[in-house]
C-alpha positions in Angstrom: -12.7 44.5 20.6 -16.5 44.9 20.5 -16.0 48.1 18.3 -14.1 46.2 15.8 -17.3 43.8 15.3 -19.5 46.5 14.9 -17.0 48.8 12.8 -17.2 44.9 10.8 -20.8 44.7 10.7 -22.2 47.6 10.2 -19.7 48.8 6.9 -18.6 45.5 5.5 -14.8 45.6 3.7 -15.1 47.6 1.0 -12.9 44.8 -1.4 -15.5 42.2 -0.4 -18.7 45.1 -1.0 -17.7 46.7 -3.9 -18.2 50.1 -2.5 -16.6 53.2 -2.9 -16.1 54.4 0.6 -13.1 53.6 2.4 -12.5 54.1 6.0 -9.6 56.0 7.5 -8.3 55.7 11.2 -7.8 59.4 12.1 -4.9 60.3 14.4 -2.7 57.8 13.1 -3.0 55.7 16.7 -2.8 58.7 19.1 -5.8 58.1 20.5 -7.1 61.2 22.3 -9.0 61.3 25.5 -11.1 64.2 24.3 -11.9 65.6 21.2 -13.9 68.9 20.2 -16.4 67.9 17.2 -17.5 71.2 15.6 -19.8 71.8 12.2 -18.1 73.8 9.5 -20.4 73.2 7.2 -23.6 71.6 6.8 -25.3 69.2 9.5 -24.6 65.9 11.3 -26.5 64.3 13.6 -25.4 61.6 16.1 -26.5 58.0 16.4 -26.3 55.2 18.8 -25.2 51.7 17.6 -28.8 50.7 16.9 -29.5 53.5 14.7 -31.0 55.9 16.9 -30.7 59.8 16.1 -29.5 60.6 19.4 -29.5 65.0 18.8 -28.1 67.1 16.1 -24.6 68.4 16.2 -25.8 71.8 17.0 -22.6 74.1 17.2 -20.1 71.7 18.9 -19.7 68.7 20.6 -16.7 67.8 23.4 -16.1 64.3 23.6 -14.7 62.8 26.9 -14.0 59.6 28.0 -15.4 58.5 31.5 -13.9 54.9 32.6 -14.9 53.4 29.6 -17.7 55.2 27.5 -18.3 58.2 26.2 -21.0 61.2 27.1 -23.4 61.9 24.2 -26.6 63.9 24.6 -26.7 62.8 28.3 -25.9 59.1 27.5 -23.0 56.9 28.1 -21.6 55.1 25.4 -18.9 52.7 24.2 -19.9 53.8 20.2 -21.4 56.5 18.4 -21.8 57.9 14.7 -22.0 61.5 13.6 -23.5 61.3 10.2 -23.9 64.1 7.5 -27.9 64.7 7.0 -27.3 66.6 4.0 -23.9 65.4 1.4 -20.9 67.5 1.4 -21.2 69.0 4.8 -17.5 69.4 6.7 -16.4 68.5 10.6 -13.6 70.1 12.6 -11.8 67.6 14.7 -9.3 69.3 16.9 -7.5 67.9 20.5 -5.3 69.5 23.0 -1.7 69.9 21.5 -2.8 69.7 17.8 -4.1 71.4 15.2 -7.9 71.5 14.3 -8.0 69.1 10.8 -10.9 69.0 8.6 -13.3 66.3 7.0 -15.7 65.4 5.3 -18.2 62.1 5.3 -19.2 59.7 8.4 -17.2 59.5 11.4 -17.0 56.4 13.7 -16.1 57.6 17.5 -15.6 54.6 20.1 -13.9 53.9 23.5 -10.3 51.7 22.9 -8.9 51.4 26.5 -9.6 55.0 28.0 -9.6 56.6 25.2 -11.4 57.6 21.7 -10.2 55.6 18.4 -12.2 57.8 15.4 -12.4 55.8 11.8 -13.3 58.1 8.6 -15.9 56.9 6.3 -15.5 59.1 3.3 -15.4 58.9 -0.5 -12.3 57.7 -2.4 -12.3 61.0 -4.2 -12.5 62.6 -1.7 -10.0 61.8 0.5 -7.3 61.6 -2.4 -7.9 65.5 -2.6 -6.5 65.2 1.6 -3.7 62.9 0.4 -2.3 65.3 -2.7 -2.3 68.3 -0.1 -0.3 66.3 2.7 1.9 64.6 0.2 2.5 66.8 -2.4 1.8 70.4 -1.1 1.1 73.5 -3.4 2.6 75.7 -6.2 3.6 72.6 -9.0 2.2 71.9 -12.2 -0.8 70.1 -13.0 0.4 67.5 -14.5 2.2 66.6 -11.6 -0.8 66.6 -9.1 -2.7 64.5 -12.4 0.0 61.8 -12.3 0.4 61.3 -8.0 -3.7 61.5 -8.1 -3.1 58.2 -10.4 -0.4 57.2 -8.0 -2.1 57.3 -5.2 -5.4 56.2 -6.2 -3.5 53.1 -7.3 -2.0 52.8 -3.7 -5.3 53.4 -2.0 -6.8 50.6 -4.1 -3.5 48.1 -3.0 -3.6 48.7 0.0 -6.6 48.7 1.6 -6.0 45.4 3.8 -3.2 47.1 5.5 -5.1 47.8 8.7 -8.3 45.3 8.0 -7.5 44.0 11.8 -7.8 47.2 13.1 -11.3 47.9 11.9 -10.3 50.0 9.1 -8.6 50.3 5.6 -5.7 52.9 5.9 -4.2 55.2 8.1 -3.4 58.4 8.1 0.3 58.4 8.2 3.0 57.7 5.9 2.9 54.3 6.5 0.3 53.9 4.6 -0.5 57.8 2.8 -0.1 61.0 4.8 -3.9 62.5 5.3 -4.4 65.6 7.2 -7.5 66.7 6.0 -8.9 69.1 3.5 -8.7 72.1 5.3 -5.4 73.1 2.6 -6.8 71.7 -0.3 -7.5 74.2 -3.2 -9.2 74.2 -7.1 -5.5 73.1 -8.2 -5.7 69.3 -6.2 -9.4 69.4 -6.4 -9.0 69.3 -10.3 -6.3 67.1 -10.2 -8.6 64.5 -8.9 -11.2 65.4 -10.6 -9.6 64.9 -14.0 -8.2 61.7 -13.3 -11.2 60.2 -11.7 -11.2 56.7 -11.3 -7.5 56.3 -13.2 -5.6 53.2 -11.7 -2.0 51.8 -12.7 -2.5 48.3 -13.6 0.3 45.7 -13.9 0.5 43.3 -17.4 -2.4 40.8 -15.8 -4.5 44.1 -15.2 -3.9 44.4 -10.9 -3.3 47.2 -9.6 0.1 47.8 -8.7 2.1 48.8 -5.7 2.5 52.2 -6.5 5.3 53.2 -4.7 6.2 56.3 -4.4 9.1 59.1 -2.5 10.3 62.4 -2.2 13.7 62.4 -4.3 15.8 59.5 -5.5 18.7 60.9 -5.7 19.5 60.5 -10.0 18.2 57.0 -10.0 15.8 54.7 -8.7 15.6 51.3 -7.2 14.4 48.1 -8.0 12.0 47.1 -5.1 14.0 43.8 -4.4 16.2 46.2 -2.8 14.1 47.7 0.0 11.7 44.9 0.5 13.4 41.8 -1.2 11.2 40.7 -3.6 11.7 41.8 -7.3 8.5 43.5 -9.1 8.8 43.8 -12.6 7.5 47.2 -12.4 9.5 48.5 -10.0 12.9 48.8 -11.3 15.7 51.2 -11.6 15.6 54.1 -13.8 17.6 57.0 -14.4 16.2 60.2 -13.3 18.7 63.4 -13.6 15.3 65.7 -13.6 15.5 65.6 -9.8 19.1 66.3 -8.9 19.1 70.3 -8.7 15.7 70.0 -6.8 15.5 70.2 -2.6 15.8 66.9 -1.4 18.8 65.6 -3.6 21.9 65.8 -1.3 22.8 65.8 2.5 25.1 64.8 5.0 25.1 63.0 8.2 27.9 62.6 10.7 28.1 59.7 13.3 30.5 58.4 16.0 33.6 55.9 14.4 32.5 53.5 17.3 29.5 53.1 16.3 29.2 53.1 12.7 32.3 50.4 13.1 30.5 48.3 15.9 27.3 48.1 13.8 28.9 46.8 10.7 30.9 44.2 12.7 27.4 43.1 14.3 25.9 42.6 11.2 28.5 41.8 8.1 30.2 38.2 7.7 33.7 37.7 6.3 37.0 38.6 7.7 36.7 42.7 6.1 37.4 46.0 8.4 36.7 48.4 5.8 34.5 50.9 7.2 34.8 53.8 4.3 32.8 52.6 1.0 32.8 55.0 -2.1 31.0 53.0 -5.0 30.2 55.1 -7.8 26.5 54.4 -8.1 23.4 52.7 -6.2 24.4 49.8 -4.2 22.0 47.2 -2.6 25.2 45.9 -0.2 27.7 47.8 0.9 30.9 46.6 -1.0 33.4 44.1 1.0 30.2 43.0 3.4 30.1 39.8 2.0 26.7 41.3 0.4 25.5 40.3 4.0 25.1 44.2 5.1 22.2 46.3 2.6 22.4 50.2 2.5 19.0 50.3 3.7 19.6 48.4 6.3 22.6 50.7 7.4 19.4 54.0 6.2 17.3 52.5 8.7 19.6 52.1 11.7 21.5 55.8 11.1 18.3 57.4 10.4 19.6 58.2 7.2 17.6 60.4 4.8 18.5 57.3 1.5 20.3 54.2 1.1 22.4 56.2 -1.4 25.2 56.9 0.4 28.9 57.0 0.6 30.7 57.1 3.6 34.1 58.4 4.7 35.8 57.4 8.2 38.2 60.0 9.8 39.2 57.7 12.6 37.0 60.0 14.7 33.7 60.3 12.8 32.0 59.0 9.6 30.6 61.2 7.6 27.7 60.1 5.7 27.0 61.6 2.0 24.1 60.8 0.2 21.8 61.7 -2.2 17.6 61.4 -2.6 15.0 61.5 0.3 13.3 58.1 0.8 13.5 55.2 -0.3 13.8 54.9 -3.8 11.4 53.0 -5.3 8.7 53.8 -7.6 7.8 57.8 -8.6 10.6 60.3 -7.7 8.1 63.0 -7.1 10.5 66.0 -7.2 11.9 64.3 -10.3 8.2 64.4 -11.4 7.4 67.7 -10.3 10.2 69.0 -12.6 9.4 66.4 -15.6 5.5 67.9 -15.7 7.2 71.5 -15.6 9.4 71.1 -18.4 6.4 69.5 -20.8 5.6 66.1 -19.6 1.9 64.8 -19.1 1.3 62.4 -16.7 0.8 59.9 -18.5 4.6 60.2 -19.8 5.7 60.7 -16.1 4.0 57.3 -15.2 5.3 55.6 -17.6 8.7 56.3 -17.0 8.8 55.1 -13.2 6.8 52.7 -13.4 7.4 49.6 -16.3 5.4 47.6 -18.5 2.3 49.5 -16.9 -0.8 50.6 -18.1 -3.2 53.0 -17.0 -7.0 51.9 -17.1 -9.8 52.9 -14.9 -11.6 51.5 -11.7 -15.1 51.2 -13.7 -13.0 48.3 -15.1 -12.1 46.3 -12.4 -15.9 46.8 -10.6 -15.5 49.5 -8.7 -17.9 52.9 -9.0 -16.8 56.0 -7.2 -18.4 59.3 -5.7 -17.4 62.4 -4.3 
């Protein structure tokens, strides 16, 4: 764990500082075991753990793992840091099987086991611009891209203690907020960030709130006691018809009798057989489960698209019909995608998910950000 002590000492948490970078572990936990490092624009230089510039970047580097270091400029090492010389310069970090992404800021490289972990140190700004293009691709209005920026600023800023254990603040998945880089970001997210810079959603005592957000809820949201079973006042259900013609608002999903039948009786209490449930709106437990048995307990072990569901049983197979695309809580973003189309700013679009919020920025509650 020596590279968690240094990635500790040498950056500080950025709660506890006050700063505005935050620190990104790149590849969401697949480490690779050699990485190309190329400039695309700008210039980096490398440097050891004591400070020393070791060489420029030049026109690439190929990082490999041998045992347990790393070759850079002819020395081994366990950590290095390619640092911009000049601000705004952009790296190209590609490995075997994947597609090249692209960055901008500091980058952390160090040996985990056999092979290379890379953390991100970039500006908050910044890296929302990679979060809008991953999470909420191109073509919708920009009123939509101004209220997710809010969105997931505010999620950034909640929940940057997510992976403090692992050296880092977030990762780049969708546990935490898809990142892939800014190689598709255009003027559209740009400006969406840059409009909205600094703009938080604060609860009534003026924290941040958990700003959930997911793809389509189906008509109507969910109270967060639901999914992670403990009530929010923010988070509650709402009804949201904006997002029912859009992509993500129905499907289907078939299963063996035997097995949908077997989990329920694994996992329900009472004396009840039923195994076909119809209720005519969101459910938190499936009816006749002795409210032992939650819907998204039933969407996590199916694989199921929501925990808005009914389900019919054939004898032979039960068929799974549902509506929405995640689960449920927070900003429907096809729901908002259509509200910002029709007229809505985002401000109107926040306030309808999310209750008894308001939006204030992060100048207020200490923070001061940069590109």
């Amino acid at each position: 764990m020596k590279w968690l002590l240094l990635m500790v000492l040498c950056c500080g948490h950025v709660v506890a500082s006050g700063q505005d970078r935050i620190r990104i572990g790149l590849f969401d936990g697949h480490l690779p075991k050699e990485l190309s490092v190329t400039t695309e624009s700008g210039s980096f230089e490398w440097v050891d753990r004591e400070g020393r510039v070791l060489q420029a970047l030049g026109k690439g580097t190929q990082l490999k793992c041998e045992g347990a270091l790393m070759v850079v400029a002819g020395e081994r090492l366990d950590y290095v840091c390619l640092r911009p010389t000049v601000p705004g310069g952009r790296v190209r970090l590609a490995y075997p099987g994947e597609f090249p992404t692209l960055h901008s800021g500091r980058f952390h490289f160090m040996v985990d086991g056999n092979r290379i972990r890379c953390i991100l140190e970039t500006g908050m700004e910044t890296y929302l611009q990679g979060v809008l293009s991953a999470e909420s691709g191109k073509g919708h209005h920009p009123e939509y891209y101004a209220a997710q920026a809010i969105v997931s600023r505010t999620y950034t800023v909640q929940a940057l203690d997510r992976h403090r254990l692992q050296g880092f603040d977030l990762c780049d998945d969708v546990h935490c907020q898809a990142y892939h880089g800014l190689g598709t970001v255009n003027d559209t997210l740009r400006e969406a960030v840059r409009s909205t810079a600094g703009s938080v959603v604060v609860d009534r005592s003026g924290r941040p709130i958990t700003a959930a957000f997911h793809s389509n809820c189906g008509g109507h949201t969910q109270g967060a006691e639901n999914v992670w079973q403990r009530p929010l006042n923010y988070l509650v259900g709402v009804p949201d018809s904006f997002c029912l013609a859009m992509p993500h608002a129905q499907w289907t999903k078939t299963v063996p009798t035997a097995e949908w039948r077997e989990w329920l009786a694994a996992h329900r209490s009472g004396e009840s057989t039923r195994t076909t449930f119809l209720p005519n709106s969101r459910v938190n437990f499936l009816p006749d489960s002795g409210q032992s048995v939650r819907a998204a307990q039933a969407r996590a072990a199916f694989g199921l698209q929501s925990s808005f569901f009914v389900t019919v049983d054939d004898g032979e197979h039960v068929r799974f019909m549902g509506q929405g695309f995640g689960h449920g809580v927070g900003l429907c973003q096809e729901g908002a995608m259509e509200r910002a189309r029709l007229g809505a700013s985002a401000a109107d679009i926040l306030h309808h998910y999310y209750r008894d919020v308001r939006i204030t920025s992060m100048h207020a509650l200490g923070w001061f950000l940069s590109e």
